[in-house]
Structures are given as structure tokens and as C-alpha cells.
C-alpha positions as a Python dict, from the first residue, in 0.01 Angstrom:
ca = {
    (1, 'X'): (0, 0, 0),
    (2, 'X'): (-74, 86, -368),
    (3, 'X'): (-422, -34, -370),
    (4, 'X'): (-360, -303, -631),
    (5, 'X'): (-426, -659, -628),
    (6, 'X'): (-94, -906, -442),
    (7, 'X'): (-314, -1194, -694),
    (8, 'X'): (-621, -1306, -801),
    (9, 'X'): (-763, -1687, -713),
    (10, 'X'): (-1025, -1825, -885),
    (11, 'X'): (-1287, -2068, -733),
    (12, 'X'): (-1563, -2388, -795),
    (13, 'X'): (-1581, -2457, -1163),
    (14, 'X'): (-1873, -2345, -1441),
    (15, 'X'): (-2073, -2189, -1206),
    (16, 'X'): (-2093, -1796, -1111),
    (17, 'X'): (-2038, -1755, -635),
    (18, 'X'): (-2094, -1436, -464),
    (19, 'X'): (-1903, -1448, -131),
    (20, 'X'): (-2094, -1407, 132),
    (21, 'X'): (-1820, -1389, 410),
    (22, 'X'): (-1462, -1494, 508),
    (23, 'X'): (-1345, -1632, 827),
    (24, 'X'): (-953, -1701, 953),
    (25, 'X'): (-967, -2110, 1063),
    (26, 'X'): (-785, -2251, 1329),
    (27, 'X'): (-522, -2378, 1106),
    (28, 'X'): (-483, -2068, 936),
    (29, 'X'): (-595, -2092, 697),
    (30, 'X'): (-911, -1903, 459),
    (31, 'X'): (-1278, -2017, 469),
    (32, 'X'): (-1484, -1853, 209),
    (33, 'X'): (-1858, -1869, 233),
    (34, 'X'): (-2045, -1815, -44),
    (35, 'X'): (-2389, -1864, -230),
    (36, 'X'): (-2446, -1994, -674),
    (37, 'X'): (-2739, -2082, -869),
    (38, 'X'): (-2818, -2400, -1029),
    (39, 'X'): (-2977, -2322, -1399),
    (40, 'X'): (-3018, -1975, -1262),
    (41, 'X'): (-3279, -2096, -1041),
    (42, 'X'): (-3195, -2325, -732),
    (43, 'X'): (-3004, -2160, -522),
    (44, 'X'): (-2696, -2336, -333),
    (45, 'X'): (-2447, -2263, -18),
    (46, 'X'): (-2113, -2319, -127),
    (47, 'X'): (-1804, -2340, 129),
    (48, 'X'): (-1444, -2305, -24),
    (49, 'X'): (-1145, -2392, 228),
    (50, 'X'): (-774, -2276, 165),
    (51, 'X'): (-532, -2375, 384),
    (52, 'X'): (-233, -2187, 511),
    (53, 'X'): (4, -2332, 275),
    (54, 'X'): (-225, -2287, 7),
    (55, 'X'): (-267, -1920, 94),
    (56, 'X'): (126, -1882, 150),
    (57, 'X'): (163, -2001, -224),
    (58, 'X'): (-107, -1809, -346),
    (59, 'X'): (58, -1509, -246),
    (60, 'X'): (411, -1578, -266),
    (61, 'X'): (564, -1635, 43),
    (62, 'X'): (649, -1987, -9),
}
């Protein structure tokens, strides 16, 4: 291990999330939990789901 990044994977759209916490699914797959603001303000839950294949591509193994 060289301590570098396999990839980067960018999420959601024009707004800033913090993760929160990841969790393997039962398809294995990625959920990422996370929280972003509305106008800075309101803030929101957000829930971002990769699935296996998706996370096989991401990384190259496909």
C-alpha cells in the first residue's frame, strides 16, 4: 500500500456533503450517508447508493 488514492468519485450535484458514515449493503454494494446545506442554512440528510458493479468500475476491476 502506497497510501495514495486507487480514484476519486464525485457525488450529488451543486451542493457541498460531508459524509457522515459508510455502510457495506447486502448487495454489495456502498451506502454513503451524508449531511448538505440548502442556501447555507437548511440543513438536509442526503443518502448516496453505489452498487457493486458501480464500485467494480469505479475502481477498475471490471
Amino acid at each position: 500500500s502506497t497510501g495514495s488514492y486507487l480514484a476519486v468519485k464525485y457525488l450529488g450535484d451543486i451542493h457541498i456533503y460531508e459524509a457522515a458514515g459508510l455502510i457495506d449493503t447486502e448487495d454489495g454494494g456502498l451506502a454513503i450517508l451524508g449531511t448538505t446545506y440548502v442556501t447555507g442554512l437548511l440543513g438536509r440528510i442526503c443518502l448516496f447508493k453505489l452498487s457493486k458493479a458501480e464500485l467494480e468500475a469505479f475502481v477498475g476491476l471490471q
